[in-house]
N, C-alpha and C positions, 0 to 999 in steps of 0.2 A: 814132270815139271821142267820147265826151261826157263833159264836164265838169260838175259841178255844186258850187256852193259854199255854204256852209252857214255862219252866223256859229256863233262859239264863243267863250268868255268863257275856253279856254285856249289853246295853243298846238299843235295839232297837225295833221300833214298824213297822210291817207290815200289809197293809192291801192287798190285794188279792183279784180280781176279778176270782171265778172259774168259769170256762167256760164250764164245763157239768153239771150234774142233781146229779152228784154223790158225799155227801161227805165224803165217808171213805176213799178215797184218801189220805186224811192228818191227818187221825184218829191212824192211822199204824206208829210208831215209825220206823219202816223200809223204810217207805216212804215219813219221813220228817224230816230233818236233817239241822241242822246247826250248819254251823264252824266259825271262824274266818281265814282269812288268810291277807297276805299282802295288806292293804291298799284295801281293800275289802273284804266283804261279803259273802261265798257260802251258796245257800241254794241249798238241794238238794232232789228231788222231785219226786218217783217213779224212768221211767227209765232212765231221764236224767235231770242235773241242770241247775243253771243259777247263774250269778255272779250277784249282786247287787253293783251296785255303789256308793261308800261315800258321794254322790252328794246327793242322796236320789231322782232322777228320775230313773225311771223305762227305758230299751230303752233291746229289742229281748229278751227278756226271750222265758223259754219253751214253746213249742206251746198251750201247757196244759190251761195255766195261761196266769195275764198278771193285772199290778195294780200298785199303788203307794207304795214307801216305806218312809217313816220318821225316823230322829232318836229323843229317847227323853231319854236324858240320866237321866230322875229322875227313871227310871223304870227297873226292872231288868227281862223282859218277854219280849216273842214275842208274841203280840198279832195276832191272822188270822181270818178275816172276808171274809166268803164266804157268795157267796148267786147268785142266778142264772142271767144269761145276757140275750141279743138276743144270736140266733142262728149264729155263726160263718158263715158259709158257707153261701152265700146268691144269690146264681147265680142260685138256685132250687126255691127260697122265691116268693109266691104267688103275687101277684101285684096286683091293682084295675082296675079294666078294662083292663083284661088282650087283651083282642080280639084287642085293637087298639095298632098298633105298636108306633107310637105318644105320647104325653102324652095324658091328659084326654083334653075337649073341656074348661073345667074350669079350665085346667092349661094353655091354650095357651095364646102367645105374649099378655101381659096386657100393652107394652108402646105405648105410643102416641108421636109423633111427635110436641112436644109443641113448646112454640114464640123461644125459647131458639134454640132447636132442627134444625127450620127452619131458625133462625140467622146463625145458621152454616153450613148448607146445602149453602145457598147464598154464606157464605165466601168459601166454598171450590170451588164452579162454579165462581167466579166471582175475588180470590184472589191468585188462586192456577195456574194461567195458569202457561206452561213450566216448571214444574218439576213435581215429583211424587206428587200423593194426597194420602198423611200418615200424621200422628197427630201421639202424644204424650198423653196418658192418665194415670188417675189415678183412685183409688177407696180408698175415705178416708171415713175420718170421724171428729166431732167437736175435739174430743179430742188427735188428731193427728194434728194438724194445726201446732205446732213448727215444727214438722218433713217436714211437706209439705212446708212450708216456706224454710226451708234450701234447701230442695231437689229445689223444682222450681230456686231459683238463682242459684244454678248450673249447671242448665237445660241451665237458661238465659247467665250467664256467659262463659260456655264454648260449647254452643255448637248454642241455638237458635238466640243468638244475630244477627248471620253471614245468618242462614238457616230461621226462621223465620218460624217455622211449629204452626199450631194450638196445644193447648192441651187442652184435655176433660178432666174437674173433675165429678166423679161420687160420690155422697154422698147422708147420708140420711138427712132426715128433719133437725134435726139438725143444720146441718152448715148452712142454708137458712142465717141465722143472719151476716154471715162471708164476706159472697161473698165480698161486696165491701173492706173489709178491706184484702181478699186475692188479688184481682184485681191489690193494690196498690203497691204488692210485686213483680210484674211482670212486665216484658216488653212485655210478650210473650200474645198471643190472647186467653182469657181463654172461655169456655165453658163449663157452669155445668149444669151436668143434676142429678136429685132427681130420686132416687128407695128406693122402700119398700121391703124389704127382708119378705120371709114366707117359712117355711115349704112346702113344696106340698103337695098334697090334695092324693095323687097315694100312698103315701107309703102305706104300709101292715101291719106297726108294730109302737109303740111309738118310736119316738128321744127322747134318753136319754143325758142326760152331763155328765154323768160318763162314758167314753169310754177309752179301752189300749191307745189310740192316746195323751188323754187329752189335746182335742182341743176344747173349747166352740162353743155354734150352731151356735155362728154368725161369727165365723172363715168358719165354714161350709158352712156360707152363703155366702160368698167371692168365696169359691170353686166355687161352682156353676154358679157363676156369672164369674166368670173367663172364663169358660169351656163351657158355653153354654150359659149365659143369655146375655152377651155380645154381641152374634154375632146374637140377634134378636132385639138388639136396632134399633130403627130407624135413628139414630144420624147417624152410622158407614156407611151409605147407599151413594155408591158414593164412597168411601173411597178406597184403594189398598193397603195399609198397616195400621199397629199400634206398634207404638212404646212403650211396656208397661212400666211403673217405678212405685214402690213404693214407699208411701210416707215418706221411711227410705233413698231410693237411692240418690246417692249423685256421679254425674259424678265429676274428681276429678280433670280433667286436657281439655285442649281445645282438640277437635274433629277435624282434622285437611278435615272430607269430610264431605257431604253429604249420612247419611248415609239409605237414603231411594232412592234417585237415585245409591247408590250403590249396592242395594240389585235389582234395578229394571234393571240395566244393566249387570248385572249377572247369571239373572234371577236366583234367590234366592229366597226361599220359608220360610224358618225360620233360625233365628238368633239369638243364644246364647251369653252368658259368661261366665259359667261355667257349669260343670255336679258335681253333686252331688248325696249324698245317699238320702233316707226318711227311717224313721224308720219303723221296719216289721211290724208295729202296725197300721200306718196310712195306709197298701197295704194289708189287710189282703183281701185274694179273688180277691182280682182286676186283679191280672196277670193270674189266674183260669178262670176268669168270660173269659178275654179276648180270651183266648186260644179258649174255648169253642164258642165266638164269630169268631175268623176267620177257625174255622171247618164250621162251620153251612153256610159262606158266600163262602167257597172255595178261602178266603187268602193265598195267598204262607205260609205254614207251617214255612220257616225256618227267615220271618219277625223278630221276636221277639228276634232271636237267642245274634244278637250285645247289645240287649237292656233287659238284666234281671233286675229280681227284686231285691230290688228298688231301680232301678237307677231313675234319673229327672235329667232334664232341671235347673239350680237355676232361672227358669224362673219372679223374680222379676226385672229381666230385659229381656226383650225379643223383636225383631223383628221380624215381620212376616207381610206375605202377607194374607189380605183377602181370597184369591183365596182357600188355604188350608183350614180355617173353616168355608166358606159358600157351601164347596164342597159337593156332595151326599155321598163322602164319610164318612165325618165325622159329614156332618149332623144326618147319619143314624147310626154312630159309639157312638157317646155321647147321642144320644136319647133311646139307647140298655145301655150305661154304666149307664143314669140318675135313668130310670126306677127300676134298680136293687135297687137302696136307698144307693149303700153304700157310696155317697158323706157323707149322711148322719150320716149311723150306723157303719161306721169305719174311716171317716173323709177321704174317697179318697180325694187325693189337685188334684186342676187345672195342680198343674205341674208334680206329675206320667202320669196322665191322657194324656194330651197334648203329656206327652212326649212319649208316646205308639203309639199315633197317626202319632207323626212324622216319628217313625221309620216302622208305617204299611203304608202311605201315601207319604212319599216325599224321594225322590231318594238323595242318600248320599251326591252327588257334587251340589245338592240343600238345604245344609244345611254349615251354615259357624261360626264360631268363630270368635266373635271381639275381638280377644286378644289385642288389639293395644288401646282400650278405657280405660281410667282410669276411674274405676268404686270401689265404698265402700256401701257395705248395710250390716252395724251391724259390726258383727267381719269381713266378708269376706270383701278382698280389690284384687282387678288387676291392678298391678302396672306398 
């Protein structure tokens, strides 16, 4: 790593992730410059700049670059820490056993069908006759339990009281100790099942924590689980929809349908609430990788056209049919996106992901908007 310090007539410290091998880059007085201006930050960096925000997150800088900034106003320098990353581009990146299109045999399906597992199998044959067989799931954690308490009563409150759908909690070890005192918060039929999050064994390079995205690994691990590890539970088996929520989601007002018999007499495929951006930082390669994926399978070219980068799904709420992620298509699409690593080495989310697949996989009038559900996770609210 190399340091370099710069006087400044303000107060601020920059660290900087470079992203080539080279650093005279920012050796050249010509090539690194900063200004103050209005309620922000220029730096500006060879042939093109980037605004730094008085927030002190980083969000689309130059493609050069890409890093955290702080301010500390006891200091009158910019401080710049380079030092070399992974390789950007990762859609050429060598792979472990590359011959099998799959993962490896020590990456495959590790869940089992436990007493839990088969508790829920029974209730979905034996409690679900005459209507849709969809659930309600979640993927938490111990130290999220206030949030999944608010969210479930308002699961209970305005929508399952009346509909009375199962919901899956997905968590790790941890909450083991919870369950019955989560139980007690519900009316609704709960069902948890335990996973252990790991790295893959297939990648080609170290997972690092210091990534542009600045997402921790076990945000990473969610990804995945979102996007793939999901839909090889044995739980889901039987099932035709999933109604996803975080354990921030908070429906906000009554559900006046059914909204898994409405997607099933619609015949509807996926079910939004909002579209949203992700930052360039978290899709670096992914809409690259893909491109070069539907050349090689002979994809309509012009798929992708309605859905640039990076657009998503704000899929912390999401409905959808089985039918689309147990499909050959997107079995064989997330198993090509997995192997690449970059859930991992640039934090691709479940919801770019997903949301690529919908618009290569499922026809436009099989996609719908619940604009009509009052829904709030964090700042966003649908009112």
């Amino acid at each position: 790593m190399k340091i370099i310090t710069i006087s400044s007539g303000f107060a601020l410290v920059i660290s900087l992730i470079y992203l080539t091998f080279s650093d005279t880059f920012f050796e050249d007085d010509h090539f690194f410059k900063i200004s103050e201006g209005a309620g922000k930050t220029e730096l500006k960096s060879g042939p093109g700049s980037l605004d730094l925000p008085q927030s002190g997150r980083k969000r689309d800088m130059d493609p050069q670059i890409a890093g955290i900034i702080s301010h500390d106003r006891t200091h009158s320098s910019v401080e710049v820490q380079l030092w070399p990353t992974v390789n950007r581009s990762i859609s050429n990146r060598p792979v472990k056993n590359e011959s099998q299109y799959g993962v490896p045999e020590n990456e495959q399906n590790e869940y089992v069908c436990d007493i839990e597992c088969n508790k829920f199998q029974k209730y979905v044959q034996n409690s679900m006759q005459g209507k849709p067989k969809g659930a309600i799931y979640y993927l938490t954690r111990q130290s999220r339990l206030g949030d999944l308490r608010r969210s479930l009563k308002s699961v209970d409150l305005n929508f399952n009281f009346k509909y009375a759908y199962p919901v899956i909690i997905f968590h790790e070890a941890d909450l083991l100790s919870s369950v019955p005192t989560i139980k007690s918060w519900t009316n609704s039929s709960l069902f948890f099942q335990e996973i252990a999050f790991k790295i893959p064994t297939f990648l080609s390079e170290p997972v690092i924590e210091n990534i542009p995205c600045l997402s921790p690994i076990g945000y990473r691990h969610m990804c995945r689980f979102n996007s793939k590890l999901l839909y090889q539970h044995p739980i889901i088996k039987g099932l035709e929809y999933l109604w996803r929520l975080d354990d921030e989601s908070l429906i906000t007002r009554p559900v006046s349908y059914d909204v898994f018999s409405f997607m099933k007499s619609n015949n509807l495929m996926y079910g939004y609430i909002w579209i949203h951006r992700d930052s360039r930082d978290c899709v670096i390669d992914l809409w690259e990788s893909t491109a070069k994926y539907i050349k090689k399978n002979n994809i309509p070219a012009n798929s992708l056209q309605h859905w640039p980068s990076p657009m998503l799904y704000y899929n912390n709420f999401e409905i959808s049919s089985l039918k689309l992620w147990m499909s050959q298509e997107y079995q064989a699409f997330i198993e090509y996106i997995d192997k690449l690593g970059g859930i991992y080495y640039h934090r691709w989310g479940d919801a770019p992901i997903k949301g690529i697949a919908v618009s290569l996989f499922v026809a436009p009038h099989q996609v719908h908007k619940f604009s009509d559900i009052g829904y709030k996770h964090n700042t966003f609210k649908n009112e």
